[in-house]
Chimera marker file (.cmm) of the C-alpha trace (Angstrom):
<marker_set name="trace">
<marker id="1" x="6.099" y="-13.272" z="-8.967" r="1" g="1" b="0" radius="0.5"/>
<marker id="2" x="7.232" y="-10.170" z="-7.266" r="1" g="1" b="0" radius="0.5"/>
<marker id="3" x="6.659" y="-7.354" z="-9.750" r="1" g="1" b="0" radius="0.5"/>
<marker id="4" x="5.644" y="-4.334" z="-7.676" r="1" g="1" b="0" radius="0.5"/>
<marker id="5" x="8.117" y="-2.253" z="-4.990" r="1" g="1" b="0" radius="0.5"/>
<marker id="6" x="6.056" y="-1.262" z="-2.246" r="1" g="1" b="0" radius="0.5"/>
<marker id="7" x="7.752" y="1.077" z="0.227" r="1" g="1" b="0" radius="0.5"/>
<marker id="8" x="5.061" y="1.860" z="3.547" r="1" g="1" b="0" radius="0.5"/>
<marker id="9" x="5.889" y="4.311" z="6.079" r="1" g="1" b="0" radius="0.5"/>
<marker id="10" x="4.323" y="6.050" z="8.922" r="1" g="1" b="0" radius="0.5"/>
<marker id="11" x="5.627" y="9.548" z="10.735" r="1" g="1" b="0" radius="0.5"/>
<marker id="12" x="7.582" y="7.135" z="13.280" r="1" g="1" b="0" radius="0.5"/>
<marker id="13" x="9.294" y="5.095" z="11.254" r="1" g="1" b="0" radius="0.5"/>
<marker id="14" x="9.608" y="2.828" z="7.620" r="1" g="1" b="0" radius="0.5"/>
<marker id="15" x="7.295" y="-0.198" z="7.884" r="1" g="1" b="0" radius="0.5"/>
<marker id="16" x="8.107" y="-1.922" z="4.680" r="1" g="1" b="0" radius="0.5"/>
<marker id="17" x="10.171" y="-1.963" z="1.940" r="1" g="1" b="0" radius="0.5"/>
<marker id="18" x="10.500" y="-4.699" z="-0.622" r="1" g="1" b="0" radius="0.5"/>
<marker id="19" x="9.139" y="-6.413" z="-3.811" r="1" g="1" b="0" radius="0.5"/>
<marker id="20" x="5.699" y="-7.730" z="-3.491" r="1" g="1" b="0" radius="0.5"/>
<marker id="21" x="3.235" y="-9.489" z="-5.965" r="1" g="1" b="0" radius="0.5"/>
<marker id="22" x="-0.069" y="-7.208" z="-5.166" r="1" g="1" b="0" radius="0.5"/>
<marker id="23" x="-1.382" y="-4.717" z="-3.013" r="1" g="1" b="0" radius="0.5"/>
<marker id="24" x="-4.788" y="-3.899" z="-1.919" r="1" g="1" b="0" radius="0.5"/>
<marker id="25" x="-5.837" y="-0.383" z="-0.046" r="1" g="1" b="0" radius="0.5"/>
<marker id="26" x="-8.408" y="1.320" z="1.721" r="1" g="1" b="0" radius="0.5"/>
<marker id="27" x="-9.474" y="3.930" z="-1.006" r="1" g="1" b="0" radius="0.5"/>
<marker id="28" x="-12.001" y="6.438" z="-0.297" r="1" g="1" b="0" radius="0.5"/>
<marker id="29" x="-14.982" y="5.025" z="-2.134" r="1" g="1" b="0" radius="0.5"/>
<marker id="30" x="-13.909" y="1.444" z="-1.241" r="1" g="1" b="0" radius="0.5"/>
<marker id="31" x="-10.843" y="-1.315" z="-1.238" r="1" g="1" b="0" radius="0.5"/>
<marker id="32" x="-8.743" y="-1.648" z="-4.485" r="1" g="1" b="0" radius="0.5"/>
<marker id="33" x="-5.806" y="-4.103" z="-5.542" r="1" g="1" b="0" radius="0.5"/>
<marker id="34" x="-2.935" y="-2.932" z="-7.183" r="1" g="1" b="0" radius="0.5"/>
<marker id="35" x="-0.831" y="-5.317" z="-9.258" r="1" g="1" b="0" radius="0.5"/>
<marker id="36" x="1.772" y="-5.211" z="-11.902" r="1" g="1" b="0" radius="0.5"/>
<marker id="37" x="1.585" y="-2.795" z="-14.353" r="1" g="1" b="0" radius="0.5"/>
<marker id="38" x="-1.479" y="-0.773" z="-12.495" r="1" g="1" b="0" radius="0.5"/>
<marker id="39" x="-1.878" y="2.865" z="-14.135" r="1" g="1" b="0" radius="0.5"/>
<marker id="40" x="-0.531" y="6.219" z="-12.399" r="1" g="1" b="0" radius="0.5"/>
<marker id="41" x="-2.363" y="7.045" z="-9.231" r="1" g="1" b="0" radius="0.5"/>
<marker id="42" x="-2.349" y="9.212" z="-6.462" r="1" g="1" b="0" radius="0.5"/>
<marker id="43" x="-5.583" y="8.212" z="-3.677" r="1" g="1" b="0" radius="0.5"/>
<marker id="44" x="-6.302" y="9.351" z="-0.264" r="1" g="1" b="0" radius="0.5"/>
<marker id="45" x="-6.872" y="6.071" z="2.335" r="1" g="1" b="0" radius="0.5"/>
<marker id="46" x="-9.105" y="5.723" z="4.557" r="1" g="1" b="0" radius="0.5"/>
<marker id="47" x="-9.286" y="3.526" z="8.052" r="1" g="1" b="0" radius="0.5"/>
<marker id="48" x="-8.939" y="-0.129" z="6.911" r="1" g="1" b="0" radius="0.5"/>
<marker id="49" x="-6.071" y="-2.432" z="6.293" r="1" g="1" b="0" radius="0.5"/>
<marker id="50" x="-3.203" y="-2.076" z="3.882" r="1" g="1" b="0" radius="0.5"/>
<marker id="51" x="-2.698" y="-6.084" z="2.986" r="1" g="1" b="0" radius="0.5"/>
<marker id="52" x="0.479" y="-7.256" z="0.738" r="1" g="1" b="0" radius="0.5"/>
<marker id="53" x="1.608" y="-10.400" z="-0.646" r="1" g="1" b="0" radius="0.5"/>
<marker id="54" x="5.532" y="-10.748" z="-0.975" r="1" g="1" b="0" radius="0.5"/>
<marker id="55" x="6.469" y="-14.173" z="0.466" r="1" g="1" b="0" radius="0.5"/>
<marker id="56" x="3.296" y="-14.521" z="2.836" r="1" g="1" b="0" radius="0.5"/>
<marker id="57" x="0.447" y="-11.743" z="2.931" r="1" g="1" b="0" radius="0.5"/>
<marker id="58" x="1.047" y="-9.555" z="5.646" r="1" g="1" b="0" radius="0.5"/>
<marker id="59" x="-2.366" y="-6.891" z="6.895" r="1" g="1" b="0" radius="0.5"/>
<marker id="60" x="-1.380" y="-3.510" z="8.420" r="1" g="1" b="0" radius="0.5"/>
<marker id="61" x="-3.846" y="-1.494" z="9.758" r="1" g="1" b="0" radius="0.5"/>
<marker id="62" x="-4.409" y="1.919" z="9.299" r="1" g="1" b="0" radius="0.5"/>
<marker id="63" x="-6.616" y="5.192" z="10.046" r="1" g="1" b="0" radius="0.5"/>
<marker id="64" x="-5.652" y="7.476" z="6.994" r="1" g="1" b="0" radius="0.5"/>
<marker id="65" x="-3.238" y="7.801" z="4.671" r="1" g="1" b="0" radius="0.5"/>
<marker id="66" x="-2.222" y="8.524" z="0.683" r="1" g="1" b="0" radius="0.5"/>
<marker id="67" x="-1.002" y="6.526" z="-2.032" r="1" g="1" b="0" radius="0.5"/>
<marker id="68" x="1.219" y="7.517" z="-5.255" r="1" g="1" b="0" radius="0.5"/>
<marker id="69" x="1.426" y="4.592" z="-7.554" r="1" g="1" b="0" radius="0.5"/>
<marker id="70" x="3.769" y="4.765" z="-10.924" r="1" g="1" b="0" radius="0.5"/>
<marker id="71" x="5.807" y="2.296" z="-12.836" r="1" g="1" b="0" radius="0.5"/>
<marker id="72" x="5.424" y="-0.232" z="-10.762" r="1" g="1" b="0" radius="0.5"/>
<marker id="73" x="6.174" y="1.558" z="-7.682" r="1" g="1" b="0" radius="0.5"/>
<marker id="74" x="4.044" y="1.739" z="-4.787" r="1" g="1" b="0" radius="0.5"/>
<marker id="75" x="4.586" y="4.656" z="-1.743" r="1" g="1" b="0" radius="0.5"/>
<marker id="76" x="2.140" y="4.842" z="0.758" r="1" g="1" b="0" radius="0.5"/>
<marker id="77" x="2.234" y="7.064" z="3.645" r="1" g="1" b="0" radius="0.5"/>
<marker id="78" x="-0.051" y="6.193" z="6.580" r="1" g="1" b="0" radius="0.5"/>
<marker id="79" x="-1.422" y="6.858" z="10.300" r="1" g="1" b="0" radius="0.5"/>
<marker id="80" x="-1.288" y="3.596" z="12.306" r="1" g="1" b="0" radius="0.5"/>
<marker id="81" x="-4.318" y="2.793" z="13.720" r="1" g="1" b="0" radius="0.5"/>
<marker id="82" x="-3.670" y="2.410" z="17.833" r="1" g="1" b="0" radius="0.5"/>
<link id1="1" id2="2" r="1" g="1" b="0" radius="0.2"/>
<link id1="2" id2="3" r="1" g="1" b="0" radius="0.2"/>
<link id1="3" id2="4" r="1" g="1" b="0" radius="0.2"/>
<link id1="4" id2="5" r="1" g="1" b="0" radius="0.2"/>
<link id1="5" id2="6" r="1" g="1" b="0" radius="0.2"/>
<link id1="6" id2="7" r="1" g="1" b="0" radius="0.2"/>
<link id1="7" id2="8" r="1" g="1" b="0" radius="0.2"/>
<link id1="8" id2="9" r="1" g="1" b="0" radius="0.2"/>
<link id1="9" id2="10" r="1" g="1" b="0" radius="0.2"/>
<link id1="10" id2="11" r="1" g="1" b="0" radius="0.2"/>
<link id1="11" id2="12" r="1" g="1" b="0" radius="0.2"/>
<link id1="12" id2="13" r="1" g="1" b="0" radius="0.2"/>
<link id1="13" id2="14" r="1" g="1" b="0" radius="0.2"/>
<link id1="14" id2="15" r="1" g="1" b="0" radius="0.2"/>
<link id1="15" id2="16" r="1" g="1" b="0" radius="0.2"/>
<link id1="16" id2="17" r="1" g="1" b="0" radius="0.2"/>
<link id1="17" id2="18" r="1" g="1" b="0" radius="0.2"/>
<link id1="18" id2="19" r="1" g="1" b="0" radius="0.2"/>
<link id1="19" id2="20" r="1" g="1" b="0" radius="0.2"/>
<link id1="20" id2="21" r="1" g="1" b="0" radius="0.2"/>
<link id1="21" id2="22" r="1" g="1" b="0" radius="0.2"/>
<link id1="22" id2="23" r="1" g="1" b="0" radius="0.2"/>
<link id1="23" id2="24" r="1" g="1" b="0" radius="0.2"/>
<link id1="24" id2="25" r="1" g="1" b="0" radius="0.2"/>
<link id1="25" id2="26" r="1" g="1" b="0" radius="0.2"/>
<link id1="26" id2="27" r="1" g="1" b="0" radius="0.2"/>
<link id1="27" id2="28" r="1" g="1" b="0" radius="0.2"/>
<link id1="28" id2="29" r="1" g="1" b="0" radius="0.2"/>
<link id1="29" id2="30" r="1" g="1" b="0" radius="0.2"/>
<link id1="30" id2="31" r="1" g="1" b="0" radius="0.2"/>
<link id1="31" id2="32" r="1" g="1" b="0" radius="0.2"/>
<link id1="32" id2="33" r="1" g="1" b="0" radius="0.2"/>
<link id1="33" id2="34" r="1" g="1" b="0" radius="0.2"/>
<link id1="34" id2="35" r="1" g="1" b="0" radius="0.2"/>
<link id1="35" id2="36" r="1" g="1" b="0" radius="0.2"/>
<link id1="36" id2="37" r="1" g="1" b="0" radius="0.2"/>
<link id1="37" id2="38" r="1" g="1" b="0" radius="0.2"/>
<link id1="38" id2="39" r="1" g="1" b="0" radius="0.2"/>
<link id1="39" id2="40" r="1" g="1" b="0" radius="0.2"/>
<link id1="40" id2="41" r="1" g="1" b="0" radius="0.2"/>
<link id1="41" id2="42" r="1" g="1" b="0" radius="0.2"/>
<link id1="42" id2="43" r="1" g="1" b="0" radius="0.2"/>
<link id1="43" id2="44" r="1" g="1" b="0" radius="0.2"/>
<link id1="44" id2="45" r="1" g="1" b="0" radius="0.2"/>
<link id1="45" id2="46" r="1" g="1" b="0" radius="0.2"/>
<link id1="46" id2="47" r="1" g="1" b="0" radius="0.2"/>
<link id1="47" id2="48" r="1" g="1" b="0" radius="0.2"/>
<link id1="48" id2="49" r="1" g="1" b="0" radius="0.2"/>
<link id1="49" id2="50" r="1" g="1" b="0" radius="0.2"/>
<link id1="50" id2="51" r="1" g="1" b="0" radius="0.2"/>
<link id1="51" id2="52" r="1" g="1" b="0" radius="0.2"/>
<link id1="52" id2="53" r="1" g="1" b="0" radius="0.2"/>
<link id1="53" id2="54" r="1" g="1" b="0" radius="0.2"/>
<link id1="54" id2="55" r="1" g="1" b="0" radius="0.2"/>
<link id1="55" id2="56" r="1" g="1" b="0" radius="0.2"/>
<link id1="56" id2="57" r="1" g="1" b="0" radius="0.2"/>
<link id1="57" id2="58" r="1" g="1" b="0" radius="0.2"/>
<link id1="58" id2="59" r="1" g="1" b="0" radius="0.2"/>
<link id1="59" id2="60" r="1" g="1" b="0" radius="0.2"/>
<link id1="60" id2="61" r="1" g="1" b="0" radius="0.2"/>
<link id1="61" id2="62" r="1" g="1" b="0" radius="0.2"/>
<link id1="62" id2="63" r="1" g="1" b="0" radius="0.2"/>
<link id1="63" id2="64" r="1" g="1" b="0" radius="0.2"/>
<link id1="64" id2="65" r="1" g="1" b="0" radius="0.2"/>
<link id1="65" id2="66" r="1" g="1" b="0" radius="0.2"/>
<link id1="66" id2="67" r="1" g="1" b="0" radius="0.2"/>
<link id1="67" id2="68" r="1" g="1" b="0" radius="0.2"/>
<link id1="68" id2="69" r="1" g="1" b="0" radius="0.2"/>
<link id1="69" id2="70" r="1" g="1" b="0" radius="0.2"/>
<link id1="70" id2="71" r="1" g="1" b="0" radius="0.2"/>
<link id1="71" id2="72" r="1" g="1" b="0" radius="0.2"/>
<link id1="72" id2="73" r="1" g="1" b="0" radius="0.2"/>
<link id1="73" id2="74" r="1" g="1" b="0" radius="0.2"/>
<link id1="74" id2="75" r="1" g="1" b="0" radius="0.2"/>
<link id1="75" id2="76" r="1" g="1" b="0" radius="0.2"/>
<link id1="76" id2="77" r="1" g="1" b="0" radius="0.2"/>
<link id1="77" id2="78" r="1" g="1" b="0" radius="0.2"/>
<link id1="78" id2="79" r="1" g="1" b="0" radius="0.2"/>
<link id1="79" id2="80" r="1" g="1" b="0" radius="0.2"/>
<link id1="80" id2="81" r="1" g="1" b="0" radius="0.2"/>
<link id1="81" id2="82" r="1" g="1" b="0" radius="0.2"/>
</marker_set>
């Protein structure tokens, strides 16, 4: 089930935009998942991947970056690694 709108982009361009079951990220003091429902949150990333599941999981990696989670809604803003 598809319960979370993740929208990724980098300075270059949007990299994703869609409905997606989870999402897991490189926080600062380690990886965390985000699914449905996941409380308020603004992070800072670190270098790691940014993996998400809509119809297959899909691993982006990145060398810094923030996220603002909130209803359901995920926006993260990122550096491409390379």
């Amino acid at each position: 089930m598809n319960d979370i709108h993740l929208t990724i982009v980098s300075p270059e361009r949007l990299i994703f935009d869609g409905n997606v079951s989870q999402v897991t990220l490189p926080g600062e003091i380690g990886e965390f998942q985000v699914l449905a429902n996941h409380a308020p949150l603004i992070s800072s990333l670190v270098a790691g991947d940014v993996k998400y599941t809509s119809t297959e999981t899909v691993a982006l990696k990145i060398s810094s970056g923030f996220v603002d989670i909130n209803r359901n809604q995920v926006s993260v803003c990122v550096e491409l690694d390379g």
